[in-house]
C-alpha atoms as an extended CHARMM CRD file, in Angstrom:
* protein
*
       119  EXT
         1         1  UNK       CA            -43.0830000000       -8.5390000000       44.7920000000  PROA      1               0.0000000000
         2         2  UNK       CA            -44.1340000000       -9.5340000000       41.0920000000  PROA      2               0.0000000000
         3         3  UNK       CA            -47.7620000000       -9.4260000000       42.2420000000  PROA      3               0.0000000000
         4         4  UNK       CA            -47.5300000000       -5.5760000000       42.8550000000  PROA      4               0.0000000000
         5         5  UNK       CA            -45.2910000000       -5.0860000000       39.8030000000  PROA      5               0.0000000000
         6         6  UNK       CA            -48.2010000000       -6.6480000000       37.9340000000  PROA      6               0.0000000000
         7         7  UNK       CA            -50.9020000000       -4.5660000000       39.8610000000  PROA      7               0.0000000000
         8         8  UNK       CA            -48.8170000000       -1.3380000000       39.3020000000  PROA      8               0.0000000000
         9         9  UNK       CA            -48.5150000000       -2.2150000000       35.7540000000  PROA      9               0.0000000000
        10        10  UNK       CA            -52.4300000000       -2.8810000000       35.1580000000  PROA      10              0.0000000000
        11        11  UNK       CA            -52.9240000000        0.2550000000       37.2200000000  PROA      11              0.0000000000
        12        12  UNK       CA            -51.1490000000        2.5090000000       34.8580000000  PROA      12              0.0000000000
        13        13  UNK       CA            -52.8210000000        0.4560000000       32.0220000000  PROA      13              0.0000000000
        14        14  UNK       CA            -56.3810000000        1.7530000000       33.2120000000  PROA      14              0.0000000000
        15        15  UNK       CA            -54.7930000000        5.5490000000       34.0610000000  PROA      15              0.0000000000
        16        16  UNK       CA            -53.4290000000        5.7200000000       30.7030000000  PROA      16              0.0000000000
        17        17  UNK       CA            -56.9200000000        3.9670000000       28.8760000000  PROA      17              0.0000000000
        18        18  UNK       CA            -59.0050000000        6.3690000000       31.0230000000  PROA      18              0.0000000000
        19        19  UNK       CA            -56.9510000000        9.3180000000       29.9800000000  PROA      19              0.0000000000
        20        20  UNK       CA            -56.8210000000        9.2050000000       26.2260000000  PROA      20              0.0000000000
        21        21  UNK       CA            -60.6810000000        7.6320000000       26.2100000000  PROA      21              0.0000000000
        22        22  UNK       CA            -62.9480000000        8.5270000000       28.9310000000  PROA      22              0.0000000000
        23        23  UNK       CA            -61.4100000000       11.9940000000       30.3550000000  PROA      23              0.0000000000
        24        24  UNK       CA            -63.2890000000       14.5350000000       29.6380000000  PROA      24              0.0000000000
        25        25  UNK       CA            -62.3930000000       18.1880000000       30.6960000000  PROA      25              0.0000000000
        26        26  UNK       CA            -64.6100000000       20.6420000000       32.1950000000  PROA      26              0.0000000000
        27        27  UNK       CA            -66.1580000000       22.7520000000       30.3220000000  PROA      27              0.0000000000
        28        28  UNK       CA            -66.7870000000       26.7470000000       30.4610000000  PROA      28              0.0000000000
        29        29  UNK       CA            -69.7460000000       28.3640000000       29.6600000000  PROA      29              0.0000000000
        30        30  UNK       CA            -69.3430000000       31.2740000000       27.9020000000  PROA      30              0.0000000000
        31        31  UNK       CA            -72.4070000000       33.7400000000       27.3050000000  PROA      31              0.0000000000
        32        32  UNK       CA            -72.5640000000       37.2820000000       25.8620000000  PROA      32              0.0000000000
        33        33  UNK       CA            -70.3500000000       39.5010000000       28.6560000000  PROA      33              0.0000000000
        34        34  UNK       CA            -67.1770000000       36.6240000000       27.1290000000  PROA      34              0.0000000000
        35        35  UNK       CA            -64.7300000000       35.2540000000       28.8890000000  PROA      35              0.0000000000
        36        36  UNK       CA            -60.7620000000       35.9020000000       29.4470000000  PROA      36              0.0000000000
        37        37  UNK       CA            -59.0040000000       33.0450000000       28.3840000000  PROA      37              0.0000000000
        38        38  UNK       CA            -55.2350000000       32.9820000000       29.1710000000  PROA      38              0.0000000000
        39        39  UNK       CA            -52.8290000000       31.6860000000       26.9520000000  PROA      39              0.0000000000
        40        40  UNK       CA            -49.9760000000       30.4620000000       29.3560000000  PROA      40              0.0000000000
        41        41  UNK       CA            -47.3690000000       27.5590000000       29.7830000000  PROA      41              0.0000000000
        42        42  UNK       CA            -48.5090000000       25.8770000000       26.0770000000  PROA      42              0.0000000000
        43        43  UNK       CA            -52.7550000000       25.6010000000       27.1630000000  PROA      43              0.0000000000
        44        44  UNK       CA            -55.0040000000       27.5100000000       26.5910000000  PROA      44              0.0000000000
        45        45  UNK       CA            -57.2160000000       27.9980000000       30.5610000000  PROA      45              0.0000000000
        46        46  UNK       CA            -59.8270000000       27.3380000000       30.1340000000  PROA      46              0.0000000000
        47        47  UNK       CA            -59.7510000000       25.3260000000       26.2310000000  PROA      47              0.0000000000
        48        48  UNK       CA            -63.4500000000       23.8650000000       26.4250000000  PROA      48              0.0000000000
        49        49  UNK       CA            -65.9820000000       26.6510000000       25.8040000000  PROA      49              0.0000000000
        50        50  UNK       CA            -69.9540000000       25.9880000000       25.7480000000  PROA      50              0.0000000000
        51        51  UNK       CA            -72.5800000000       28.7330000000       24.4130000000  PROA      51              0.0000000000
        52        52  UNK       CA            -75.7760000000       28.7860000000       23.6280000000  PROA      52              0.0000000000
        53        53  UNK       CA            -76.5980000000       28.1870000000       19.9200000000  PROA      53              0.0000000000
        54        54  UNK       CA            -77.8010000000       32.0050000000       17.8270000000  PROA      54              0.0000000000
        55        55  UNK       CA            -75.7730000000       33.9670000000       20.3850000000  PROA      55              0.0000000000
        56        56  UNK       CA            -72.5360000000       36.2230000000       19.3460000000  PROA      56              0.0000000000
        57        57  UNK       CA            -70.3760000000       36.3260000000       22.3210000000  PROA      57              0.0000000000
        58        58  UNK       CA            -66.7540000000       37.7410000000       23.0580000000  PROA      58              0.0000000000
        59        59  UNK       CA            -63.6750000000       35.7670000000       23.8210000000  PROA      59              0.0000000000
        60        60  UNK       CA            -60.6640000000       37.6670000000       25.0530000000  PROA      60              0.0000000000
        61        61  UNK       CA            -57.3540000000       36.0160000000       24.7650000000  PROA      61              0.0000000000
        62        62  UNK       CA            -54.7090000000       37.2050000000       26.9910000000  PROA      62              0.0000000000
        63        63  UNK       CA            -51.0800000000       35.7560000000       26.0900000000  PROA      63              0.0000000000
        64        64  UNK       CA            -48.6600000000       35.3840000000       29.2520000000  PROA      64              0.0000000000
        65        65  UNK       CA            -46.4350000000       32.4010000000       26.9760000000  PROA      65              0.0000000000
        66        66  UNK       CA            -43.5850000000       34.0230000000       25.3430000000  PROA      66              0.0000000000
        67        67  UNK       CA            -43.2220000000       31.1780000000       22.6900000000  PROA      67              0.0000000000
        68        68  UNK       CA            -43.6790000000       32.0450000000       19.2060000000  PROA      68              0.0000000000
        69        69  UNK       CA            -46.3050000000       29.3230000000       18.6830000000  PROA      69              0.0000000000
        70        70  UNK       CA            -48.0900000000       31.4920000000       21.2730000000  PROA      70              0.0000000000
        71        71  UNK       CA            -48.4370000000       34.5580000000       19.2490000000  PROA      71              0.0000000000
        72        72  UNK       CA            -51.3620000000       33.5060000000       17.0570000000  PROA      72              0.0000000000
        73        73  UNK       CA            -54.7690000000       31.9840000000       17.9270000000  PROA      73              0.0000000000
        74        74  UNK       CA            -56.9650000000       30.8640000000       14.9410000000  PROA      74              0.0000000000
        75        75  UNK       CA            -60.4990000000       29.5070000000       14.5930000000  PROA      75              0.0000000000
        76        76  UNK       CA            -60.2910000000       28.1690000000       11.0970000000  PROA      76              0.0000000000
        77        77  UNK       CA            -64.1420000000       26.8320000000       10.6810000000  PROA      77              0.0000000000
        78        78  UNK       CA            -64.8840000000       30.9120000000       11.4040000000  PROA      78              0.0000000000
        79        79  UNK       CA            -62.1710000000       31.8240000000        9.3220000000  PROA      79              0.0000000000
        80        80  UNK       CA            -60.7870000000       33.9610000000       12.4800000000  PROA      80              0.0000000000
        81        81  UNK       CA            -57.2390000000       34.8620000000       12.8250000000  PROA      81              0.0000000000
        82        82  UNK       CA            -55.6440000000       37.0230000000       15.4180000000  PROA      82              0.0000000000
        83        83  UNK       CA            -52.1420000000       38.1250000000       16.5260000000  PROA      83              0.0000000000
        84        84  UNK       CA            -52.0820000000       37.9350000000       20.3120000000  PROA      84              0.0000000000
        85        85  UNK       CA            -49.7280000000       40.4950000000       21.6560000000  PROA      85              0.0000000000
        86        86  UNK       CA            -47.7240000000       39.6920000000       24.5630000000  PROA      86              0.0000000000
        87        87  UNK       CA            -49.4490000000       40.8830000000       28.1150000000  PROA      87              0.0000000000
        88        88  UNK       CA            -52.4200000000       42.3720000000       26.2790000000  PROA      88              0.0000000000
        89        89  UNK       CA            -55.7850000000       41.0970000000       26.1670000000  PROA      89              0.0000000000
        90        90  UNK       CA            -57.4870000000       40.6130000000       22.4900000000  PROA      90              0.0000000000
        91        91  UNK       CA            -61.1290000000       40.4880000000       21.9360000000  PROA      91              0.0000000000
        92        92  UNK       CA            -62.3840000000       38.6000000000       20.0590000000  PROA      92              0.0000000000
        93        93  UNK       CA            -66.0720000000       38.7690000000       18.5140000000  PROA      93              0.0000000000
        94        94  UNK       CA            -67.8320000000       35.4930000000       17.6530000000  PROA      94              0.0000000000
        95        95  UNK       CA            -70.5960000000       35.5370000000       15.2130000000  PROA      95              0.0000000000
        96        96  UNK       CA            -73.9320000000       33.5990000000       16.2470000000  PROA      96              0.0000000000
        97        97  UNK       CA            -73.1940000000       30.2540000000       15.3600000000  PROA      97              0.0000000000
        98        98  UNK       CA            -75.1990000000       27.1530000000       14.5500000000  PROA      98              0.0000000000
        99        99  UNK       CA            -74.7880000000       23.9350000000       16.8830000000  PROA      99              0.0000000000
       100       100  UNK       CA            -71.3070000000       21.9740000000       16.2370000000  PROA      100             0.0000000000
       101       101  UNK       CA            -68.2070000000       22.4090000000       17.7440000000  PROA      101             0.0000000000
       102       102  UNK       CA            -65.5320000000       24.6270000000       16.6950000000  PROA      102             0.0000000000
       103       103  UNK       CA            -61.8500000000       23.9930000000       17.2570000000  PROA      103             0.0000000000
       104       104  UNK       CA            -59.7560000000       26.9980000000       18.0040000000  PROA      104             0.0000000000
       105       105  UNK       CA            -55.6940000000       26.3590000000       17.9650000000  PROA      105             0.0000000000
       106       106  UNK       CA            -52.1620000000       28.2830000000       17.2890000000  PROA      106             0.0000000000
       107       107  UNK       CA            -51.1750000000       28.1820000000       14.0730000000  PROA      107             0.0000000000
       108       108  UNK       CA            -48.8050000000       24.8970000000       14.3880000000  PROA      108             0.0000000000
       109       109  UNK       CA            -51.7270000000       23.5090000000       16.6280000000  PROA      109             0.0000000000
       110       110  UNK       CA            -49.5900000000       22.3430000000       19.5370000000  PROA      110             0.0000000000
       111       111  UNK       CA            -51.9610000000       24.8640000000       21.6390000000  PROA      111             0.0000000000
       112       112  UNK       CA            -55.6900000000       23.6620000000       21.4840000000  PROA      112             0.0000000000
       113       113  UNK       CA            -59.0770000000       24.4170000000       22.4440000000  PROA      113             0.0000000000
       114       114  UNK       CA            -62.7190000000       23.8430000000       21.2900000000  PROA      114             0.0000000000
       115       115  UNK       CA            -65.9030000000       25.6990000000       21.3430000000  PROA      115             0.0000000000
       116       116  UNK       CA            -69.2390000000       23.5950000000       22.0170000000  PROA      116             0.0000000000
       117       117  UNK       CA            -72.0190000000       25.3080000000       20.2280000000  PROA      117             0.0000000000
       118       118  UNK       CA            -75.2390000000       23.5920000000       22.0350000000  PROA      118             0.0000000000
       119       119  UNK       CA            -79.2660000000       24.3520000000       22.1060000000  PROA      119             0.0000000000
């Protein structure tokens, strides 16, 4: 009995380690027709973008979570800021941008996302 305890214990060890280390979400390419991305249940689906570096591209936002933290999305390396009304897609147009990555979040950042600019 203590030998599973232990092997249940180092188990979680290495779920938890590969988790907040190694996991690493797929990612969405976006290109220049953009990409609905729903804000619902406090995530943004899908929250990692890729596109193509010196290529403006539109991101619509479409809120279905009624929270309050919900009701703004903000890119603040772009200096973008939009109200997203409930039900109702948003577009939103992204300037070519230079390789990096750019978060995007609510305004208390408990929702989160991030754009990959790549070559």
């Amino acid at each position: 009995m203590m030998l599973f305890v232990n092997l249940a214990g180092f188990a979680l060890i290495l779920l938890i380690a590969w988790w907040f280390w190694f996991y690493q979400p797929k990612r969405t390419e976006l290109d220049s027709h953009g990409l609905v991305i729903t804000v619902d249940n406090g995530v943004y689906t899908p929250a990692h973008l890729t596109l193509a570096a010196n290529l403006p591209a539109t991101v619509y936002f479409l809120r279905k979570d009624a929270s309050p933290c919900a009701e703004i999305v903000m890119f603040p390396e772009l200096e973008i800021s939009e109200s997203l009304p409930l039900n109702k897609p948003v577009a939103i147009q992204l300037p070519a941008l230079q390789p990096g990555d750019y978060p995007f979040h609510c305004q208390m950042q408990m929702y989160r996302g991030v754009l990959a600019v790549e070559n």
